[in-house]
PyMOL Python script that loads the backbone (N, CA, C, O; Angstrom):
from pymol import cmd

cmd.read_pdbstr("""\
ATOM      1  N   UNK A   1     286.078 -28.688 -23.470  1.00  0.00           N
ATOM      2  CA  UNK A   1     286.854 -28.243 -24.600  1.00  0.00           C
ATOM      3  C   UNK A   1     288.011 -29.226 -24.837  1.00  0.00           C
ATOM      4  O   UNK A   1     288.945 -29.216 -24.034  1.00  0.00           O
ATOM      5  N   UNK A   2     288.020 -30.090 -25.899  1.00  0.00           N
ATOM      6  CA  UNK A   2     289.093 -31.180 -26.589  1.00  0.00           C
ATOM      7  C   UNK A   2     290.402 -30.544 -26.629  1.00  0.00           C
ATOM      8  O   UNK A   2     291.460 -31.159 -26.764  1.00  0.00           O
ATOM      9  N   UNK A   3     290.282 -29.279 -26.506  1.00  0.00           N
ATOM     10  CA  UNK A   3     292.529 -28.657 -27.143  1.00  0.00           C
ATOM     11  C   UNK A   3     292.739 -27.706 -25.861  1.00  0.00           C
ATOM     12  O   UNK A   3     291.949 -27.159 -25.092  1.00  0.00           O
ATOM     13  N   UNK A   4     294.221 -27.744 -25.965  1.00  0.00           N
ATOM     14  CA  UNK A   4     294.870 -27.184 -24.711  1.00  0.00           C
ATOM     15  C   UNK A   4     295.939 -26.474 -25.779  1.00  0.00           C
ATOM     16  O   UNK A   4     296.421 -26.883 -26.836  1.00  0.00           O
ATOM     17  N   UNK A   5     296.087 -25.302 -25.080  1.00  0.00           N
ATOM     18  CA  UNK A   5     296.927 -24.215 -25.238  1.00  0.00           C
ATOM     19  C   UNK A   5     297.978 -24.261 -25.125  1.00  0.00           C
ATOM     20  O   UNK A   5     298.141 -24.564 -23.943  1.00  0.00           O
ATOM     21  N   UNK A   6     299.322 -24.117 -25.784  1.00  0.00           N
ATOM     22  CA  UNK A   6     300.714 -24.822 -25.444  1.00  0.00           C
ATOM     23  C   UNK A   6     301.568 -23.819 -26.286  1.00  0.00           C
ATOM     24  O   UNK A   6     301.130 -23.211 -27.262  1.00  0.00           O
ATOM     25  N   UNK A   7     303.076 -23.697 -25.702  1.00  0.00           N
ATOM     26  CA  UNK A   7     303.717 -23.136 -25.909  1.00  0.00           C
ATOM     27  C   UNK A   7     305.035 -23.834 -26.623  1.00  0.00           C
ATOM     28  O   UNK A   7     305.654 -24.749 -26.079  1.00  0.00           O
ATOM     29  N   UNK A   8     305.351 -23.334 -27.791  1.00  0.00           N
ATOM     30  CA  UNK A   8     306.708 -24.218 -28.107  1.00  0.00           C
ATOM     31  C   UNK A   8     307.701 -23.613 -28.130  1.00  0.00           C
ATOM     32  O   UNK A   8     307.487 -22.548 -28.709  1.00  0.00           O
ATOM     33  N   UNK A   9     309.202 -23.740 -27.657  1.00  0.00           N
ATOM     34  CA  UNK A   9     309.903 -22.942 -27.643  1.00  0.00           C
ATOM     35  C   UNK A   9     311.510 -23.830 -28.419  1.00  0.00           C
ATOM     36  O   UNK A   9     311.779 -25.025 -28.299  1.00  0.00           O
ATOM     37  N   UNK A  10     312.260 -22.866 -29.111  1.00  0.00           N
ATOM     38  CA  UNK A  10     313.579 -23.068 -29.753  1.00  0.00           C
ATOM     39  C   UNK A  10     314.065 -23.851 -28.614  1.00  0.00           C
ATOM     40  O   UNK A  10     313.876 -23.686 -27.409  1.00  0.00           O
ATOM     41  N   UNK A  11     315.076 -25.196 -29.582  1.00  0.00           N
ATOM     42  CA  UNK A  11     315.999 -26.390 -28.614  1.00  0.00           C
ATOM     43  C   UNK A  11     317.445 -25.824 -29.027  1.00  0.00           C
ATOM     44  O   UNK A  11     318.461 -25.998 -28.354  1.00  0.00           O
ATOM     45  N   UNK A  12     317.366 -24.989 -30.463  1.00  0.00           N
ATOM     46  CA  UNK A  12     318.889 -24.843 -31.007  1.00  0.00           C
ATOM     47  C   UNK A  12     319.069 -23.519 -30.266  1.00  0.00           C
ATOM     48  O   UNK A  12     320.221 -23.432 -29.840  1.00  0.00           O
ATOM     49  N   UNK A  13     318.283 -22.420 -29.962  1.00  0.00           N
ATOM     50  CA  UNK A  13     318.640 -21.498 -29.735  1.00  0.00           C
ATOM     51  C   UNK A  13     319.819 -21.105 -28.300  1.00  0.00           C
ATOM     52  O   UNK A  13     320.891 -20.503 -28.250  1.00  0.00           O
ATOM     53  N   UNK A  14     319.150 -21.643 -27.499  1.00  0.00           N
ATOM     54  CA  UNK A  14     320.139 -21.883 -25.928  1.00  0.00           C
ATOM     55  C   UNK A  14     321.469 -22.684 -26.270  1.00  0.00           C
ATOM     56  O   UNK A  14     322.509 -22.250 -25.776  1.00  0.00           O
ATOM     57  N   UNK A  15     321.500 -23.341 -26.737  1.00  0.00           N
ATOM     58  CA  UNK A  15     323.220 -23.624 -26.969  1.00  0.00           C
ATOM     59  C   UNK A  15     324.108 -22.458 -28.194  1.00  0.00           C
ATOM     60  O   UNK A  15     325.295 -22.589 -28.493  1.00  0.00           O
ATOM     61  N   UNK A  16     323.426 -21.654 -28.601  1.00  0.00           N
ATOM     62  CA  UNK A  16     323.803 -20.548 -29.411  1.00  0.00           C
ATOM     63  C   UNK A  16     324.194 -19.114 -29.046  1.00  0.00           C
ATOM     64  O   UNK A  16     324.823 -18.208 -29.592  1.00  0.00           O
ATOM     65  N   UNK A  17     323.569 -19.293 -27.921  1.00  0.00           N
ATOM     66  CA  UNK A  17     323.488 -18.055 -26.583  1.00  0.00           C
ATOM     67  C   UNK A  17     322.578 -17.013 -27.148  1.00  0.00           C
ATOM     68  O   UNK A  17     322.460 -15.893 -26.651  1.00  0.00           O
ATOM     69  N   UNK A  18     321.889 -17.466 -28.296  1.00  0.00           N
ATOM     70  CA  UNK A  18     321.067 -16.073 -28.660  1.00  0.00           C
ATOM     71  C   UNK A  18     319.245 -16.431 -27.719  1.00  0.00           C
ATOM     72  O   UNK A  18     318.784 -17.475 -27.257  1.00  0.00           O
ATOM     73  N   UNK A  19     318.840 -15.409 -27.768  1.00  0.00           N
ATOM     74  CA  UNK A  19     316.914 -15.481 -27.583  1.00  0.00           C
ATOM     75  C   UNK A  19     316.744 -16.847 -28.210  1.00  0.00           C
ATOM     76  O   UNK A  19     317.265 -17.312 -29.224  1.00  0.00           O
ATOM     77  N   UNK A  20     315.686 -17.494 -27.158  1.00  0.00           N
ATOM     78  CA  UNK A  20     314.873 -18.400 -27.652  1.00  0.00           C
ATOM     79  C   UNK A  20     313.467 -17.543 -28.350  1.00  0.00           C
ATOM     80  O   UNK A  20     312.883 -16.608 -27.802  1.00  0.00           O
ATOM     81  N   UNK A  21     313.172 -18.065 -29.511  1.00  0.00           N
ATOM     82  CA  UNK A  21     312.291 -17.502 -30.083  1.00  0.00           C
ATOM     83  C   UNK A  21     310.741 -18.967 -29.300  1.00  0.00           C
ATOM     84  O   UNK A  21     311.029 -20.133 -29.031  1.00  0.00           O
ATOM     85  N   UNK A  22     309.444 -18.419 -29.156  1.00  0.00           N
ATOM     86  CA  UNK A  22     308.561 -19.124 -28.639  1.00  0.00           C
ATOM     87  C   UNK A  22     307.620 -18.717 -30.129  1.00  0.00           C
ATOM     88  O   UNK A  22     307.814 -17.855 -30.986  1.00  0.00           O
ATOM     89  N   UNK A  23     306.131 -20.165 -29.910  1.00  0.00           N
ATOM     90  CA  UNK A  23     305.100 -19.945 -30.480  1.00  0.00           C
ATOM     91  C   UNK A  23     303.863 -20.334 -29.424  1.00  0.00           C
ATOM     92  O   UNK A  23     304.094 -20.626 -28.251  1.00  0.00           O
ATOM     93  N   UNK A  24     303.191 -20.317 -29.710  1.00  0.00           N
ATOM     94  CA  UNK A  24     301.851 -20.438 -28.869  1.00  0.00           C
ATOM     95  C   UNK A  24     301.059 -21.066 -29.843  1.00  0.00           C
ATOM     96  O   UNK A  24     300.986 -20.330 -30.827  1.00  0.00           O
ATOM     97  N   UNK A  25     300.429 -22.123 -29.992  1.00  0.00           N
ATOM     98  CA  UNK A  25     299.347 -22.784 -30.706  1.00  0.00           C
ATOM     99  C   UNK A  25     298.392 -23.927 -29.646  1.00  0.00           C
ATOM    100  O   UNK A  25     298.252 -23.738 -28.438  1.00  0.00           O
ATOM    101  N   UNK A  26     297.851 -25.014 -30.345  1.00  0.00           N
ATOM    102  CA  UNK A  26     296.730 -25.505 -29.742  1.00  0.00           C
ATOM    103  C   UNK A  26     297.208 -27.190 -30.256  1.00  0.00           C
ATOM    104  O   UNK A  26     297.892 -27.566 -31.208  1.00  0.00           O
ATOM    105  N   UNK A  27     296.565 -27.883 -29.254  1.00  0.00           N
ATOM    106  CA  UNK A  27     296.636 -29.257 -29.678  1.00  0.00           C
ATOM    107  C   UNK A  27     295.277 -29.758 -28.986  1.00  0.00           C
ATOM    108  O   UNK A  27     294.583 -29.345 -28.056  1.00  0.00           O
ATOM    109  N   UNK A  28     295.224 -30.810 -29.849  1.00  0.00           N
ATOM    110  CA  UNK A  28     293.975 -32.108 -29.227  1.00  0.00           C
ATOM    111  C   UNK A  28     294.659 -32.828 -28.331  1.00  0.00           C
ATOM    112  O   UNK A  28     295.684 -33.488 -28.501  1.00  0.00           O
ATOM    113  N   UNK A  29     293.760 -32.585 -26.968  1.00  0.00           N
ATOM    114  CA  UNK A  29     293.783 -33.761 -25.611  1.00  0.00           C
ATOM    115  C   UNK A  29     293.873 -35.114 -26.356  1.00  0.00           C
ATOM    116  O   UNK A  29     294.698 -36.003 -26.147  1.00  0.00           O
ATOM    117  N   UNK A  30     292.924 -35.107 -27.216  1.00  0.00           N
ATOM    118  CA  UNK A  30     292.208 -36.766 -27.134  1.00  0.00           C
ATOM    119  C   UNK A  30     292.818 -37.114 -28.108  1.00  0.00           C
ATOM    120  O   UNK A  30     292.264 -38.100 -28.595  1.00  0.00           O
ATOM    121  N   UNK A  31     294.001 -36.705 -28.855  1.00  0.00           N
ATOM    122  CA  UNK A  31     294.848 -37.148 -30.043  1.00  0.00           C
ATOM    123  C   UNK A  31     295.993 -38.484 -29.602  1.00  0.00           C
ATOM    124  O   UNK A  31     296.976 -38.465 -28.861  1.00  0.00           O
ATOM    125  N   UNK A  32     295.525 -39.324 -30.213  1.00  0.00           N
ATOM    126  CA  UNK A  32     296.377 -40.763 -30.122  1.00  0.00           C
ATOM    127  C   UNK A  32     297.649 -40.470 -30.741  1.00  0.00           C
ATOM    128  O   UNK A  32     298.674 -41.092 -30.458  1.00  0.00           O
ATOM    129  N   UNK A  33     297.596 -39.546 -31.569  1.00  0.00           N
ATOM    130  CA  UNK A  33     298.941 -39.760 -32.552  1.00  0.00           C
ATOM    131  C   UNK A  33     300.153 -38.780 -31.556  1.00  0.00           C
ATOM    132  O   UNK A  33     301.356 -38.794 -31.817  1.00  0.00           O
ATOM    133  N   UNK A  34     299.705 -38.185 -30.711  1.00  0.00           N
ATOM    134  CA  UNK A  34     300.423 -36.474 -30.257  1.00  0.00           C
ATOM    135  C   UNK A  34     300.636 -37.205 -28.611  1.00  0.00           C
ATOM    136  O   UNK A  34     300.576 -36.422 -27.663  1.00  0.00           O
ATOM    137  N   UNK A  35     300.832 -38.403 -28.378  1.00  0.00           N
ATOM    138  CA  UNK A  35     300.915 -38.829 -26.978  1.00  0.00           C
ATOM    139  C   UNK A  35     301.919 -37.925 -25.453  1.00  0.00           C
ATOM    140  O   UNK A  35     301.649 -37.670 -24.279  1.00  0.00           O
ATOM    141  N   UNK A  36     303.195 -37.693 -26.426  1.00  0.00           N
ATOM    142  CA  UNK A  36     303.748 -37.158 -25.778  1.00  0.00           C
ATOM    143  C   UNK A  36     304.012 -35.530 -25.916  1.00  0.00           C
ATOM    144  O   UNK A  36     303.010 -34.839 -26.099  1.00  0.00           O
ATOM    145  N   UNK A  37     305.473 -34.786 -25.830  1.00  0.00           N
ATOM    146  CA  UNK A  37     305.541 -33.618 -26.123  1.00  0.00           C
ATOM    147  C   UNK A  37     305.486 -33.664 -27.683  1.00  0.00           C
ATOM    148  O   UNK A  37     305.736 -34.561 -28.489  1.00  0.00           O
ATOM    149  N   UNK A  38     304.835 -31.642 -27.891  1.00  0.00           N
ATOM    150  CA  UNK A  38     304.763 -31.843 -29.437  1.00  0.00           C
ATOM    151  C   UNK A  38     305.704 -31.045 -30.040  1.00  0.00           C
ATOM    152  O   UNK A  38     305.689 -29.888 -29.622  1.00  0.00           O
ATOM    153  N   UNK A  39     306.774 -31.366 -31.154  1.00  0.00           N
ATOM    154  CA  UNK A  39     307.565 -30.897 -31.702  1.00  0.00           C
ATOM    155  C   UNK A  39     307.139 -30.470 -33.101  1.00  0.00           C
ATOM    156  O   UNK A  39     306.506 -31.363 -33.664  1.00  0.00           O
ATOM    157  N   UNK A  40     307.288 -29.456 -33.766  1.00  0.00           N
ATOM    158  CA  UNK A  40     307.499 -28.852 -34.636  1.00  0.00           C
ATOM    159  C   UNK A  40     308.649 -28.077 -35.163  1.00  0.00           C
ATOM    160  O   UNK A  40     309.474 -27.494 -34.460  1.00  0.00           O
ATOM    161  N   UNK A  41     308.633 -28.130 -36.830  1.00  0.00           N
ATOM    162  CA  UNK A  41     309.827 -27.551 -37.136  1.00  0.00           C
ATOM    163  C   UNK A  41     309.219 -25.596 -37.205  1.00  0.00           C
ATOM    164  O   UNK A  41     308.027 -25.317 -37.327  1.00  0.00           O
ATOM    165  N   UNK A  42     310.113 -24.726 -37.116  1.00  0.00           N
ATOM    166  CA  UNK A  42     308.915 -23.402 -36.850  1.00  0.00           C
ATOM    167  C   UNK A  42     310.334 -22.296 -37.591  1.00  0.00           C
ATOM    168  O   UNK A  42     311.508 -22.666 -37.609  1.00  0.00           O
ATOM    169  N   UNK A  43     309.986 -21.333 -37.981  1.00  0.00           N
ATOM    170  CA  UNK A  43     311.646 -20.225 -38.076  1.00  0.00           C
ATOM    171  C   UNK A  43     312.214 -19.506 -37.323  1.00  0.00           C
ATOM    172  O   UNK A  43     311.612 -18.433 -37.345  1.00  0.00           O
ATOM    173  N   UNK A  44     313.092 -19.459 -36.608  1.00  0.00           N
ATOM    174  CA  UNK A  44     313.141 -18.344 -35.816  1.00  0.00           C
ATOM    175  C   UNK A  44     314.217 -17.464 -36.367  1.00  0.00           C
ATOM    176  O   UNK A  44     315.270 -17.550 -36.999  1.00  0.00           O
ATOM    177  N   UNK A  45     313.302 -16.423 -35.721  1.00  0.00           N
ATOM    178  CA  UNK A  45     313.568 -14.742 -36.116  1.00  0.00           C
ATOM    179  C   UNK A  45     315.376 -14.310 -35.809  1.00  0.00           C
ATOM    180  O   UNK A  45     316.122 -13.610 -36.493  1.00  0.00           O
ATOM    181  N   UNK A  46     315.591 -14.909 -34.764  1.00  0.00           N
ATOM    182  CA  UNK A  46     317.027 -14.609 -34.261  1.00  0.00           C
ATOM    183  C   UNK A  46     318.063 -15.768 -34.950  1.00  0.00           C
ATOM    184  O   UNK A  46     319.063 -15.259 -35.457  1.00  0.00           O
ATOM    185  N   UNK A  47     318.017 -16.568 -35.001  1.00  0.00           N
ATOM    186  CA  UNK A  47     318.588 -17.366 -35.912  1.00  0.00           C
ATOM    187  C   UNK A  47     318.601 -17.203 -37.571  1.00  0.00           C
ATOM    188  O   UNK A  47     319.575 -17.412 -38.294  1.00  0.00           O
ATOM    189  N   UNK A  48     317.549 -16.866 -37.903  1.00  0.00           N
ATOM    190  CA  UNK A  48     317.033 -16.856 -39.406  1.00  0.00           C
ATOM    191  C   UNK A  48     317.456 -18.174 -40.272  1.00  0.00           C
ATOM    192  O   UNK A  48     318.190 -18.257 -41.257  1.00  0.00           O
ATOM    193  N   UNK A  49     316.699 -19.220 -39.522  1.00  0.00           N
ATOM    194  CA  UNK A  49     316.356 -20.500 -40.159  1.00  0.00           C
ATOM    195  C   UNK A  49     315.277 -21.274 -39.352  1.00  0.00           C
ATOM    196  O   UNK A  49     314.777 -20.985 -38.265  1.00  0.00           O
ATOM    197  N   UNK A  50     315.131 -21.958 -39.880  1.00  0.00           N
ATOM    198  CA  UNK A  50     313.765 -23.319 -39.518  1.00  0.00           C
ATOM    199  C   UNK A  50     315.120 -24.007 -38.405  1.00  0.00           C
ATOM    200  O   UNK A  50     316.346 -24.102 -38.470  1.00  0.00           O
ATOM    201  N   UNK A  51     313.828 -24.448 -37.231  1.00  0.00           N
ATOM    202  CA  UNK A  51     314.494 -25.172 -36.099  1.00  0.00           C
ATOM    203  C   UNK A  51     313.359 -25.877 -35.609  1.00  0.00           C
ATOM    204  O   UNK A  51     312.209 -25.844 -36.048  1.00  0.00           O
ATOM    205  N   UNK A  52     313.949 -26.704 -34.373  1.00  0.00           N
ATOM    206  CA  UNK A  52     312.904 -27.515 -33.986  1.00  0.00           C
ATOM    207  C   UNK A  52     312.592 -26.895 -32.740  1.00  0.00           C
ATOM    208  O   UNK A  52     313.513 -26.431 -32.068  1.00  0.00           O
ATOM    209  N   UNK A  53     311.075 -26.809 -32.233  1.00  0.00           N
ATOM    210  CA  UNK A  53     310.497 -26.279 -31.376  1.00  0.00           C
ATOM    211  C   UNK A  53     309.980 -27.433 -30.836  1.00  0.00           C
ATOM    212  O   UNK A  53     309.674 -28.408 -31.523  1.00  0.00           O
ATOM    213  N   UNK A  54     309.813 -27.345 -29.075  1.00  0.00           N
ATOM    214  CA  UNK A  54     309.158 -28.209 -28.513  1.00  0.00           C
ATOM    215  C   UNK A  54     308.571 -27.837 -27.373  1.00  0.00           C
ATOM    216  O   UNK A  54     308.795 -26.832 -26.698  1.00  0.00           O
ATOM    217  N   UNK A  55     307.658 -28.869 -27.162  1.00  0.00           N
ATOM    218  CA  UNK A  55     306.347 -27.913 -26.212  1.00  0.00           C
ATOM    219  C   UNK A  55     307.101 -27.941 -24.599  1.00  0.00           C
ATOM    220  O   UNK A  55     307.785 -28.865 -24.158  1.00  0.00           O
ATOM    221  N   UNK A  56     306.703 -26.466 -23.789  1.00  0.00           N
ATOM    222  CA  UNK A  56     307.004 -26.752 -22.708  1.00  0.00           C
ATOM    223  C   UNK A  56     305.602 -27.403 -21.981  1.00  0.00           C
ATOM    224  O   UNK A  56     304.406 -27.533 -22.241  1.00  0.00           O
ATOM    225  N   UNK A  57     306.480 -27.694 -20.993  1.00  0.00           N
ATOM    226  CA  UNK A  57     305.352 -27.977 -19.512  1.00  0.00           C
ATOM    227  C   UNK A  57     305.260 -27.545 -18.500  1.00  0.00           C
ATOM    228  O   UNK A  57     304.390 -27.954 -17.730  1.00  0.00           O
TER     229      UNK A  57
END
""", "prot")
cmd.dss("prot")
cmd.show_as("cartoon", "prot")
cmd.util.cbc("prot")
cmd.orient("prot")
């Protein structure tokens, strides 16, 4: 199976002292472009704005 299961979690939220809001999605192993961790912009619920999420490990 080519994709692995990954979790992204809020970078703004912990210096805010509120909940980190998480997502759960999928990425391609064999993706040249995605080498390292994967960041996305995502909304979170406790904040109530778009932030940047990044994958744990």
């Amino acid at each position: 199976m080519p994709r692995d299961i990954i979790i992204l979690e809020c970078t703004e939220a912990k210096a805010e002292g509120v909940p980190t809001s998480r997502y759960v999605t999928t990425r391609n192993k064999k993706s040249l472009r995605t080498p390292g961790r994967l960041e996305k912009v995502k909304f979170n619920h406790f904040l109530k704005r778009r932030t940047l999420h990044r994958e744990l490990r």
